[in-house]
C-alpha positions as CSV (number, residue, x, y, z in Angstrom):
1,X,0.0,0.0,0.0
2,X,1.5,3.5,-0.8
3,X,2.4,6.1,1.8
4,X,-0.6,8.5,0.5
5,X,-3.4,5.6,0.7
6,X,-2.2,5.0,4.1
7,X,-2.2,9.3,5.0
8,X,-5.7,9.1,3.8
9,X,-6.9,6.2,5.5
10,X,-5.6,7.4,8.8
11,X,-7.3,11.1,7.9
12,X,-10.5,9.3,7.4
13,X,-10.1,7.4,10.7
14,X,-9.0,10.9,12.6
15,X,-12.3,12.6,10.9
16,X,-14.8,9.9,11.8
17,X,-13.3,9.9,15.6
18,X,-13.2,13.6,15.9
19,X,-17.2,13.3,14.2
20,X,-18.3,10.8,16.8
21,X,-16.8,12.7,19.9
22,X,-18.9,15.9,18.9
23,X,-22.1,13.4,18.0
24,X,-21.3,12.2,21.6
25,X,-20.9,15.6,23.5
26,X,-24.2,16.5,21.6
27,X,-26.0,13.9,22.4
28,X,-25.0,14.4,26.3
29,X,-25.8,18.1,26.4
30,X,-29.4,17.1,24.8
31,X,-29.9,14.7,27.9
32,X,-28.7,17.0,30.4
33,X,-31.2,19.9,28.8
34,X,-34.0,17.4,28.9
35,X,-33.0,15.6,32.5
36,X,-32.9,19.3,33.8
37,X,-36.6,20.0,32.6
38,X,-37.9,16.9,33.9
39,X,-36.4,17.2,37.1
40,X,-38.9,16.3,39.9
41,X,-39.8,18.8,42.7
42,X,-41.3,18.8,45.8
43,X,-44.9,20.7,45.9
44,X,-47.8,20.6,48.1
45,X,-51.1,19.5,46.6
46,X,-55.0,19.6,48.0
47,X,-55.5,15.8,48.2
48,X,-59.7,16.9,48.6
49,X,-62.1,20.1,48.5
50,X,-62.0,23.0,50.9
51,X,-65.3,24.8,51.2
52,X,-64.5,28.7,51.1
53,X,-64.0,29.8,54.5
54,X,-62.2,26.8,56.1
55,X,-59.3,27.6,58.1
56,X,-56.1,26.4,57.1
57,X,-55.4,24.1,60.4
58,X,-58.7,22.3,59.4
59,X,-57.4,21.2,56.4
60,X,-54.2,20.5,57.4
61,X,-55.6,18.0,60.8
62,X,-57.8,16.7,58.0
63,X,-55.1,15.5,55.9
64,X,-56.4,17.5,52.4
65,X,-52.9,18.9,52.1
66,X,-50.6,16.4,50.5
67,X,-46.6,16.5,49.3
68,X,-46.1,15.3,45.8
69,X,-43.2,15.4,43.1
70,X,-43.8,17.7,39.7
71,X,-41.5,18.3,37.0
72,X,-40.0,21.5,37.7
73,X,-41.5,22.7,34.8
74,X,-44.9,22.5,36.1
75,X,-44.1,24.4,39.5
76,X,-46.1,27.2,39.9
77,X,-43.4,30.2,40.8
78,X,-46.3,31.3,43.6
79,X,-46.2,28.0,45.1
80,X,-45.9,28.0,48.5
81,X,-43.1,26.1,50.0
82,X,-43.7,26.1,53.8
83,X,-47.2,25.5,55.5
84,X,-46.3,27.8,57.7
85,X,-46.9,30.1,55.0
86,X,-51.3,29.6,55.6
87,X,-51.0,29.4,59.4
88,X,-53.8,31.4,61.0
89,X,-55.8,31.8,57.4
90,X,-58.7,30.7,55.9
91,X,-59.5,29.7,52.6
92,X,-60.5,32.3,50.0
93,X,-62.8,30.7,48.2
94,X,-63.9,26.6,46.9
95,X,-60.7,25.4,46.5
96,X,-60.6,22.1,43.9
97,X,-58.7,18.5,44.8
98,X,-55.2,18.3,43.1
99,X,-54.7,21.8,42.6
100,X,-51.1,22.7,44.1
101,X,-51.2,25.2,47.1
102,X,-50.1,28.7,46.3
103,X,-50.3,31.7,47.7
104,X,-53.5,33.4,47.8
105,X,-55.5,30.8,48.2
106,X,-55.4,31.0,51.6
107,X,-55.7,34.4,53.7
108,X,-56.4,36.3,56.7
109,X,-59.8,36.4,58.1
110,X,-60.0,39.9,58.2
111,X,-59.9,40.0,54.6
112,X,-62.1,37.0,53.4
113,X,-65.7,38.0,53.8
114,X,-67.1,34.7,54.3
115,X,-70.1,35.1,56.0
116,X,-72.8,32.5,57.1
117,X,-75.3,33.8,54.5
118,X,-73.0,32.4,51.7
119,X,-74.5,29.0,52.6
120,X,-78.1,30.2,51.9
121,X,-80.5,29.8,49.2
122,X,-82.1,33.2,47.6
123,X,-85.4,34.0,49.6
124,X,-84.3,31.2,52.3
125,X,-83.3,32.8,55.8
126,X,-81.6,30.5,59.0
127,X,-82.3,30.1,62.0
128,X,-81.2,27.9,65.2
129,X,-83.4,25.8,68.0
130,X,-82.4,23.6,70.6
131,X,-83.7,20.2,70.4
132,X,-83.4,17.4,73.4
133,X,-81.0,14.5,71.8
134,X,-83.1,11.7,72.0
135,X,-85.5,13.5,69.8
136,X,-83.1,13.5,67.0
137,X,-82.2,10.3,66.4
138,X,-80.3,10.1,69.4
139,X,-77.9,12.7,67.9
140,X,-76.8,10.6,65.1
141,X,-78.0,13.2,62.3
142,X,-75.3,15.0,60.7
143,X,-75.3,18.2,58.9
144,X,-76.4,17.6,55.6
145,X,-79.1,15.2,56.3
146,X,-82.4,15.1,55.7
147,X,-85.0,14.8,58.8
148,X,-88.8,14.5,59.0
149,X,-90.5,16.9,61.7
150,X,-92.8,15.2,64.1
151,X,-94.9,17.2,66.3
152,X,-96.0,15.6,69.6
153,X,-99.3,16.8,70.9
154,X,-100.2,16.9,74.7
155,X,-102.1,14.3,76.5
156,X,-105.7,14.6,76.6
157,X,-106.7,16.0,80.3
158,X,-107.4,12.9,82.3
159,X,-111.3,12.4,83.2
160,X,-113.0,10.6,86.1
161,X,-115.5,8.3,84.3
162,X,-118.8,10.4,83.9
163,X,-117.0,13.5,83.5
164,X,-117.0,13.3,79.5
165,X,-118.2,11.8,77.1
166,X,-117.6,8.6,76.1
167,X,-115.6,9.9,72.8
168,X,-113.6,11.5,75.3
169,X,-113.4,8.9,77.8
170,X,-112.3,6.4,74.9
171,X,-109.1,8.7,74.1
172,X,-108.4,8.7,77.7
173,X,-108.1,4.8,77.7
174,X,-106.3,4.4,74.3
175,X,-102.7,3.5,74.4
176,X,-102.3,6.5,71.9
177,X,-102.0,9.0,74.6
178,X,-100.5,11.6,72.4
179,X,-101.1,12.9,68.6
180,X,-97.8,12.1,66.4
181,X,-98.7,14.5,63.3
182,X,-96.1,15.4,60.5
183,X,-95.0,19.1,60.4
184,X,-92.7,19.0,57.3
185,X,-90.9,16.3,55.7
186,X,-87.4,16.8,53.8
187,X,-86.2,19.3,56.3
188,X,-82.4,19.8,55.5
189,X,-80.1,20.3,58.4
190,X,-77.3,23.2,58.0
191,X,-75.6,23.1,61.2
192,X,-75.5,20.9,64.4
193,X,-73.8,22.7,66.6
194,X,-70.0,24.1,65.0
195,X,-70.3,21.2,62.5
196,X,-71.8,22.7,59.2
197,X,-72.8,21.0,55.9
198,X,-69.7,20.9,53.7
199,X,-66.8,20.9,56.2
200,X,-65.1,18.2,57.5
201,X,-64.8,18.4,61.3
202,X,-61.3,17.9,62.7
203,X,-60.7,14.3,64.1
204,X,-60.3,13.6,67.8
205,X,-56.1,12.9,68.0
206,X,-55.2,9.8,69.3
207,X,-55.3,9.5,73.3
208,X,-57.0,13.2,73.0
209,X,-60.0,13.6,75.8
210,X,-63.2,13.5,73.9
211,X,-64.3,17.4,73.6
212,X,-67.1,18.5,76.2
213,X,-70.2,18.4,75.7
214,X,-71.4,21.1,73.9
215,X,-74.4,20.7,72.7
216,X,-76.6,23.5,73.4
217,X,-77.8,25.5,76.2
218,X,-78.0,22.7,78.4
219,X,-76.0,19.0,78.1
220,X,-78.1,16.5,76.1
221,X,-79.6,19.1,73.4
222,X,-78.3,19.7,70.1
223,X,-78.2,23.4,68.9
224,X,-79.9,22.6,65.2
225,X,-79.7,24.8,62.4
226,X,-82.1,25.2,59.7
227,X,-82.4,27.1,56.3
228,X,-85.7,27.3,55.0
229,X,-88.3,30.0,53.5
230,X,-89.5,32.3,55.7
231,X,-93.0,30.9,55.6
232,X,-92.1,27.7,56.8
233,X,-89.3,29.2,59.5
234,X,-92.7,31.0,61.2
235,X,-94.8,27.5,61.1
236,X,-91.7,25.8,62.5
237,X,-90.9,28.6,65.0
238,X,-94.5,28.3,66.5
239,X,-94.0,25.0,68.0
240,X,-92.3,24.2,71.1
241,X,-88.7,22.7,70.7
242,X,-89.3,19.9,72.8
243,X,-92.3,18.7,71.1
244,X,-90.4,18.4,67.5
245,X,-88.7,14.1,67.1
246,X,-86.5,14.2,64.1
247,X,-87.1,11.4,62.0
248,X,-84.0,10.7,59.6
249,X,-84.5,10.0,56.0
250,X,-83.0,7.4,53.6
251,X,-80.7,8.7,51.0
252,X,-82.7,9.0,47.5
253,X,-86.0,9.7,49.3
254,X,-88.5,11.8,47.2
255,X,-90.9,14.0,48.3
256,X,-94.2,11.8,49.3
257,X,-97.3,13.5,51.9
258,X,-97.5,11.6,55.1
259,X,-101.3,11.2,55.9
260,X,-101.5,11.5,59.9
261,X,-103.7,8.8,61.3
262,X,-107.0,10.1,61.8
263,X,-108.0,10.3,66.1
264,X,-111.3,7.5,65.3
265,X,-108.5,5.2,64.2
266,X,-107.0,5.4,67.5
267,X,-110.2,4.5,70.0
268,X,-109.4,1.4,72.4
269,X,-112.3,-0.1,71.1
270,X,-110.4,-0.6,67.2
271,X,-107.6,-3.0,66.3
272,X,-103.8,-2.2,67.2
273,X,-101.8,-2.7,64.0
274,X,-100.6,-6.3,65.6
275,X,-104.4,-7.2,66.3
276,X,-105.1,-6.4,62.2
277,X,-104.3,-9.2,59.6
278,X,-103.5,-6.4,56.8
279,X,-100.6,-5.1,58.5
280,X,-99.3,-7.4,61.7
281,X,-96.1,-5.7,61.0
282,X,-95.2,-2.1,60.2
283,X,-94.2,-3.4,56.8
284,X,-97.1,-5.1,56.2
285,X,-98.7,-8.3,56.5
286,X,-95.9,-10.3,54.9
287,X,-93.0,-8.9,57.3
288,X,-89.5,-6.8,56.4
289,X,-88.0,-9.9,55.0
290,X,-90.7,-11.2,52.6
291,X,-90.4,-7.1,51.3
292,X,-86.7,-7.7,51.1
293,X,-87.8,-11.5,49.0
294,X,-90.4,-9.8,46.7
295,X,-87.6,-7.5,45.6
296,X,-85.2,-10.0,45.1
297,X,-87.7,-12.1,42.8
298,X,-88.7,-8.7,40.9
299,X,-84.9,-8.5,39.7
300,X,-84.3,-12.5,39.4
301,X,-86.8,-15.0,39.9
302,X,-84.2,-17.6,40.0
303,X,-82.2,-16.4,42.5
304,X,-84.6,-15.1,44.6
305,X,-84.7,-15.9,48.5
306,X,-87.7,-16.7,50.7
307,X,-90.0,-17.9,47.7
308,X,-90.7,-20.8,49.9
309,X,-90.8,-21.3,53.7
310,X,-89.0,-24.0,55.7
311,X,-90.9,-26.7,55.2
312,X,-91.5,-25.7,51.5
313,X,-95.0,-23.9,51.8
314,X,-95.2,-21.5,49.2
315,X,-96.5,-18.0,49.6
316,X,-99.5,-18.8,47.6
317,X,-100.3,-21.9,49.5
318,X,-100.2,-19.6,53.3
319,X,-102.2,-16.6,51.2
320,X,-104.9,-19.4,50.6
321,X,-104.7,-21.0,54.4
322,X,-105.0,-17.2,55.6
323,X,-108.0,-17.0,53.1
324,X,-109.6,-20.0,54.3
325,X,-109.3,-19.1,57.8
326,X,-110.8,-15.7,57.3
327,X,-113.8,-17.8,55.1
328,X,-114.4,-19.5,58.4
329,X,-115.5,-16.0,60.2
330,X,-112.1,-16.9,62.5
331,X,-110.7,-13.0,63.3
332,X,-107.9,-11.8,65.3
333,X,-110.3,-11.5,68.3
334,X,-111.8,-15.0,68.0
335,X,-108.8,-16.7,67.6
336,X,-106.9,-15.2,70.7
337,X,-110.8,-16.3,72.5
C-alpha cells in the first residue's frame, strides 16, 4: 500500500473519531437539557375540596394537604413552600382537589368576607333551636341530612269516668296518649352545633380527651340549624322545641305526603296494627323480609330468597290458608278467645 493511501486512510479514521466525539458531547448536552426540565420537585397539593371559608389548620388535621413530586417545569413560581406560609388563614374561596397550594389561596380572616349567608338559598333565611337529643335520632343526624319533623301533641286531660263523654273517655283509655302529626318532611339540616354541611370536622387525636359536651344550652340538646323559607321558618318557630322528634331519612327519598292517622283510628275499642291481619307488622302483613324476597324475585326470579318457607310452603299456599281461615269467620279477636 502507498504512503498516501495510508495518510488518507488514517485522515479518514481521525475525521470519523473527531465526528463521533462531537455526535457524543451533543447527544450528552441534549440529555442534560432534557434531565434538567424533567427534574422532579417537591410541591404541596389539595389531596380533597376545601369549602371557602375553612381555616387552614382544618385542612391541614384533615389531611387535604398532600406533598407530591412535579416536574420543575410544572411548579407554579407562587407555590408555597412552607405550610407555615397559611398558618392562621382561611380559605378564600372553593378550592378544587389536586390543585397545588399557592399563595393566595389561603388568607387572613380579616380579609375573606365569608359570611354565614354564603351557605343560603335566595329568599331562604336561617335560624337555630335547641332540640333534646333523644328526639333526634339520638344525635346521630349529621349536617347535611335530611330529617322528618314530628310534632308531639299533649295528652288529653285525664277524666273521672262520667265527667266526658264517652268519645272523650275512649281517648283517655287508648294506648295513643298523644297525637304524632307530621310538620314538614325533607327538612335539610345546615348546622349541628359548630359542625356545618360541607366541612369536615377535625378528628379527635389519638389518646385526646373526647371534647365536652357542647351541645346547646344545656348538656343533652343539640343546637340545630335550619335554612328554609320564611314561611315555613314561622310555622316551625311556632312549635315548642321539645315537642319536635327528628325522624332521619333514607338517602334517595323523594318527596311523598304523610297522611297523619286520623284520632277515630286510635279509640281502644279498634284494632292495634298487631291485632289487624292487613298489617301485623309495620311493613305489612308479609313482614321486612318477605319485602326484602319480593324484591329479590322482581330482579331475578331464580335467584330469589324466601319464595318458599321452611318446610316448602309457598307463599301462595299460606295466602290461601289465611283466606280459608278468614272464610271460616275466625278473626284476630276470636282466635286469641
Amino acid at each position: 500500500m502507498g504512503s498516501k493511501k495510508i495518510i488518507m486512510l488514517v485522515g479518514s479514521i481521525l475525521i470519523g473519531a473527531v465526528a463521533g466525539f462531537a455526535l457524543l458531547g451533543y447527544v450528552q448536552g441534549v440529555e442534560d437539557d432534557v434531565e434538567s426540565r424533567v427534574a422532579r420537585v417537591p410541591v404541596f397539593v389539595l389531596a380533597a375540596d376545601v369549602p371557602a371559608g375553612t381555616t387552614a389548620s382544618t385542612v391541614r388535621t384533615t389531611n387535604r394537604i398532600i406533598e407530591r413530586e412535579i416536574e420543575s417545569s410544572f411548579k407554579p413560581a407562587s407555590a408555597i413552600s412552607d405550610l407555615s406560609q397559611i398558618e392562621g388563614r382561611v380559605a378564600v374561596a372553593n378550592l378544587a382537589a389536586n390543585q397545588v397550594l399557592v399563595t393566595g389561596m389561603f388568607e387572613d380572616p380579616e380579609v375573606v368576607e365569608t359570611t354565614y349567608s354564603d351557605l343560603l338559598a335566595d329568599n331562604h333565611v336561617a335560624f337555630s333551636m335547641s332540640i333534646p337529643q333523644g328526639n333526634a335520632v339520638n344525635g346521630f343526624i349529621e349536617p347535611g341530612d335530611f330529617v322528618d319533623m314530628i310534632v308531639l301533641g299533649s295528652p288529653p286531660a285525664s277524666n273521672a269516668p262520667g265527667d266526658g263523654d264517652a268519645f272523650e273517655e275512649s281517648v283517655v283509655e287508648s294506648p295513643y296518649t298523644r297525637p304524632a302529626r307530621y310538620l314538614y318532611r325533607g327538612v335539610r339540616i345546615v348546622s349541628i352545633n359548630d359542625d356545618v354541611a360541607g366541612q369536615v370536622a377535625a378528628p379527635t387525636p389519638d389518646g385526646a380527651a373526647p371534647p365536652a359536651d357542647d351541645g346547646g344550652p344545656t348538656a343533652g340538646t343539640l343546637n340545630v340549624t335550619l335554612a328554609v323559607p320564611p314561611g315555613a321558618a314561622q310555622r316551625i318557630l311556632s312549635v315548642e322545641p321539645g315537642s319536635i322528634v327528628f325522624s332521619l331519612l333514607p338517602k334517595g327519598w323523594e318527596p311523598t305526603a304523610q297522611a297523619n292517622e286520623v284520632l277515630e283510628e286510635l279509640l281502644i275499642d279498634s284494632d292495634l296494627p298487631g291485632e289487624d291481619p292487613s298489617l301485623i307488622t309495620p311493613f305489612g302483613p308479609e313482614g321486612f323480609i318477605d319485602e326484602l324476597a319480593d324484591q329479590a324475585e322482581a330482579e331475578d326470579p331464580d335467584t330469589a330468597f324466601g319464595s318458599t318457607d321452611p318446610a316448602g310452603t309457598t307463599e301462595g299456599d299460606a295466602a290461601g290458608d289465611d283466606s280459608a281461615a278468614l272464610d271460616d269467620g275466625d278473626t284476630a279477636d276470636g282466635a286469641s278467645e
